[in-house]
RODO-2510 file (C-alpha; in nm, 4 decimals, decimal comma):
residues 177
     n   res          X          Y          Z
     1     x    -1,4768    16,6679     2,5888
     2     x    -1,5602    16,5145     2,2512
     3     x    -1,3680    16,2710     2,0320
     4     x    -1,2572    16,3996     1,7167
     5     x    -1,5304    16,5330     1,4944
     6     x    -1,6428    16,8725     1,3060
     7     x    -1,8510    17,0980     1,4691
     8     x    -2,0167    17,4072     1,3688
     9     x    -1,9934    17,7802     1,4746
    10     x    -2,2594    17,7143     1,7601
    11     x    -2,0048    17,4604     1,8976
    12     x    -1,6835    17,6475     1,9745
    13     x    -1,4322    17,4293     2,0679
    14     x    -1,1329    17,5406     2,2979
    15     x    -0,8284    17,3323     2,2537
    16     x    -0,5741    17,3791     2,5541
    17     x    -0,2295    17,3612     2,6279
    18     x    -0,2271    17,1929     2,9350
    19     x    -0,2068    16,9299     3,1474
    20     x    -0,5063    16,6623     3,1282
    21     x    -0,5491    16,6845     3,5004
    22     x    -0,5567    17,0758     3,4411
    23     x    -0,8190    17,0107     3,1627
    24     x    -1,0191    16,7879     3,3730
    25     x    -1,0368    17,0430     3,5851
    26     x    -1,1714    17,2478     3,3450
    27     x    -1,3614    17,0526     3,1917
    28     x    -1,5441    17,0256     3,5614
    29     x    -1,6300    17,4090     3,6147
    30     x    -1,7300    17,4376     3,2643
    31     x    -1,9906    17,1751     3,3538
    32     x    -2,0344    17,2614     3,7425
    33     x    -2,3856    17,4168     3,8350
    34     x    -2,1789    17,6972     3,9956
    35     x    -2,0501    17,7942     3,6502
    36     x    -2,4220    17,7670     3,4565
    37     x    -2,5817    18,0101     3,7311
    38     x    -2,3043    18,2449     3,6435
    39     x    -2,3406    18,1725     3,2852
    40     x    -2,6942    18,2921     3,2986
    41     x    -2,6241    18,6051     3,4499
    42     x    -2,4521    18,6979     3,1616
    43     x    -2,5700    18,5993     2,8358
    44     x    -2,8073    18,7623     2,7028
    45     x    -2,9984    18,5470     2,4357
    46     x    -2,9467    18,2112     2,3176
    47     x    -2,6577    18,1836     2,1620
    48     x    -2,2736    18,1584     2,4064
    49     x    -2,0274    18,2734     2,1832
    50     x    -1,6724    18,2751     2,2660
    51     x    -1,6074    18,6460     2,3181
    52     x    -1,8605    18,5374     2,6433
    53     x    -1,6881    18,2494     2,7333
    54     x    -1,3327    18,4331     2,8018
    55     x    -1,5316    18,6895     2,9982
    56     x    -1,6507    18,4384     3,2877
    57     x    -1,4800    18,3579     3,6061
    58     x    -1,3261    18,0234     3,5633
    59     x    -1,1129    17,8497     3,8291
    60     x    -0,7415    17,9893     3,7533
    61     x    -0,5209    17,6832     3,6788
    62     x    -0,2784    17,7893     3,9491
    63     x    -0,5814    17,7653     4,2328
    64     x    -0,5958    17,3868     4,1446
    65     x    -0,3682    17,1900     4,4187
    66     x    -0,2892    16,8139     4,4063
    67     x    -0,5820    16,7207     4,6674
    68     x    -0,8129    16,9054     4,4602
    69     x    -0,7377    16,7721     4,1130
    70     x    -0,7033    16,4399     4,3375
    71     x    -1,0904    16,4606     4,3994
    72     x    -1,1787    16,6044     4,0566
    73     x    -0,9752    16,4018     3,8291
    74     x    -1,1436    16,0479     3,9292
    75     x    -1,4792    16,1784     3,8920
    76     x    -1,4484    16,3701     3,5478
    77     x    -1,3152    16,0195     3,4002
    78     x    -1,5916    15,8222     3,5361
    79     x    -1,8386    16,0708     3,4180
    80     x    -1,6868    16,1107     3,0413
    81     x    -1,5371    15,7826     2,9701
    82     x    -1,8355    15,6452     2,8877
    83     x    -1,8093    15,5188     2,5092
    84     x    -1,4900    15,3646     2,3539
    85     x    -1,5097    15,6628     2,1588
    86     x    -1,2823    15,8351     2,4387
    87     x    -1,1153    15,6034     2,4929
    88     x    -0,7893    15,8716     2,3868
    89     x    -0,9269    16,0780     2,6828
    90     x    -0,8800    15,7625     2,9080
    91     x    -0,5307    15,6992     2,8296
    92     x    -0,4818    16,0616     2,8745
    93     x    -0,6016    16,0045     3,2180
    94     x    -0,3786    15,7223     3,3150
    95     x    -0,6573    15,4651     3,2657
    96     x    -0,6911    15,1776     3,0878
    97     x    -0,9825    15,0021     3,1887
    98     x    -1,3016    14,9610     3,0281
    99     x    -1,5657    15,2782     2,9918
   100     x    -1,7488    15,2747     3,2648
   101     x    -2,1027    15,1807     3,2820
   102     x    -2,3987    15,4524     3,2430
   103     x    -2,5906    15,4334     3,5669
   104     x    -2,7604    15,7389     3,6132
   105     x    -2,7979    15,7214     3,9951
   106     x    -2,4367    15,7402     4,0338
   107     x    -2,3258    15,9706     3,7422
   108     x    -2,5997    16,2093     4,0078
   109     x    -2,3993    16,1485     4,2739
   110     x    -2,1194    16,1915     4,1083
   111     x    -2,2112    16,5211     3,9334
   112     x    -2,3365    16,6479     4,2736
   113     x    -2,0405    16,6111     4,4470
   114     x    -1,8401    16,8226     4,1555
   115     x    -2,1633    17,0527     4,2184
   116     x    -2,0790    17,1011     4,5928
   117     x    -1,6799    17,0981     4,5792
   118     x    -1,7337    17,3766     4,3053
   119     x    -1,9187    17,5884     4,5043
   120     x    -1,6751    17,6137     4,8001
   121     x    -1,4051    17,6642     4,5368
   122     x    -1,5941    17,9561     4,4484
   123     x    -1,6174    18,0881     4,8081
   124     x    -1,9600    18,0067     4,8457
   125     x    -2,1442    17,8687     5,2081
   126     x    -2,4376    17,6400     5,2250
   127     x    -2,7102    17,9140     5,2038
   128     x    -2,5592    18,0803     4,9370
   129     x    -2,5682    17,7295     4,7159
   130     x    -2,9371    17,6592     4,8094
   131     x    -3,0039    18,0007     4,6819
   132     x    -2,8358    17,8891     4,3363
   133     x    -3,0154    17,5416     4,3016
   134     x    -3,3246    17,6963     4,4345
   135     x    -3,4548    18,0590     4,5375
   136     x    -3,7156    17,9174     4,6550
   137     x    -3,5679    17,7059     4,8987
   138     x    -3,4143    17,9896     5,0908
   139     x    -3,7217    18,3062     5,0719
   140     x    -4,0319    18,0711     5,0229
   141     x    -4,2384    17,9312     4,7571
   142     x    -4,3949    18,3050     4,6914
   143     x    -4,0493    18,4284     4,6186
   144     x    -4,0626    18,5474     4,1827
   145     x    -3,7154    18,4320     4,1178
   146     x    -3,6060    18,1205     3,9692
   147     x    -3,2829    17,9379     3,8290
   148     x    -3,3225    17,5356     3,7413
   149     x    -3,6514    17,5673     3,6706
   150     x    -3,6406    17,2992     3,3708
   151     x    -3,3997    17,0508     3,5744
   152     x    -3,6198    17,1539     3,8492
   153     x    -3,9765    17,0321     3,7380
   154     x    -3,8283    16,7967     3,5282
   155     x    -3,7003    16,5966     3,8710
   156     x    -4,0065    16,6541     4,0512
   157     x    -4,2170    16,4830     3,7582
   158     x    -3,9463    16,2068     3,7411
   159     x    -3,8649    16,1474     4,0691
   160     x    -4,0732    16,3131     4,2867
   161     x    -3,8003    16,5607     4,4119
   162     x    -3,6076    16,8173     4,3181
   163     x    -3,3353    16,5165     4,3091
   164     x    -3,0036    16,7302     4,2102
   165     x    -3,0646    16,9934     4,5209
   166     x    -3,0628    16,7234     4,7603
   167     x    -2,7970    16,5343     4,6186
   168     x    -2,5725    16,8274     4,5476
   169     x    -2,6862    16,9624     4,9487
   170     x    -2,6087    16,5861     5,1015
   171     x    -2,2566    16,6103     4,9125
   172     x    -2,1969    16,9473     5,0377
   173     x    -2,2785    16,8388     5,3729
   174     x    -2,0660    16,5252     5,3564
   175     x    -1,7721    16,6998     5,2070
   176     x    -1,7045    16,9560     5,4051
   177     x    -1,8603    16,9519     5,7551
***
């Protein structure tokens, strides 16, 4: 979600007929971690064009009920309406409050808990989502495979944990169970 500005070829943008809850929606699993595993899988280089974009499993609109968009919808807001810049996106959303503050601590939180509420709408259990954020995790640091491994290390040298996989595990946990 970006205000109104040009972009180039590299930056497709998909303009949508829908509802802004819908599109908040949307905008979510675009951005969930669920989605980017499934991304990976199949691009081949660098570069996402469009023609791979309408090939990927996104949530169908008609899966999204009113608790779910009910949970989504808050968070999404929070986590975009950052800048007065959006403010169009805001009043889109019902909201007419100030952008809300950058605190990265609990745009993690945040993010995590989209993380973990995507992955169950995608059918997923617990093991199968610590397989995603981490191979590792699940076969044992001698396992070859890999998926985060940027956000990964990147953590570990910031934070001294792989800070998403716990969040997004504690949300799960929370969420659901």
């Amino acid at each position: 979600i970006i205000p109104k500005v040009g972009t180039g070829n590299s930056a497709p943008i998909i303009l949508i007929d829908n509802t802004i809850d819908l599109i908040s929606c949307l905008f979510a699993n675009f951005c969930s971690l669920i989605f980017d595993y499934i991304a990976r899988q199949k691009i081949g280089g660098a570069n996402f064009n469009l023609f791979i974009v309408k090939q990927l499993p996104v949530i169908s609109p008609e899966e999204y009920t009113e608790q779910i968009i009910k949970f989504i919808k808050p968070r999404v807001l929070e986590l975009v309406y950052t800048s007065h810049d959006l403010k169009p996106f805001a009043v889109d959303m019902d909201y007419t409050g100030e952008p809300f503050l950058w605190d990265e601590d609990r745009r993690a939180i945040l993010r995590a808990e989209l993380d973990a509420y995507y992955a169950k709408l995608y059918g997923l259990d617990r093991d199968e989502l610590r397989y995603i954020l981490d191979p590792q995790d699940v076969y044992g640091d001698d396992f070859p495979g890999e998926t985060f491994r940027v956000l990964k290390e990147g953590e570990v040298k910031k934070y001294g944990e792989y800070r998403t996989r716990r969040l997004v595990l504690e949300a799960w946990d929370r969420l659901w169970w």
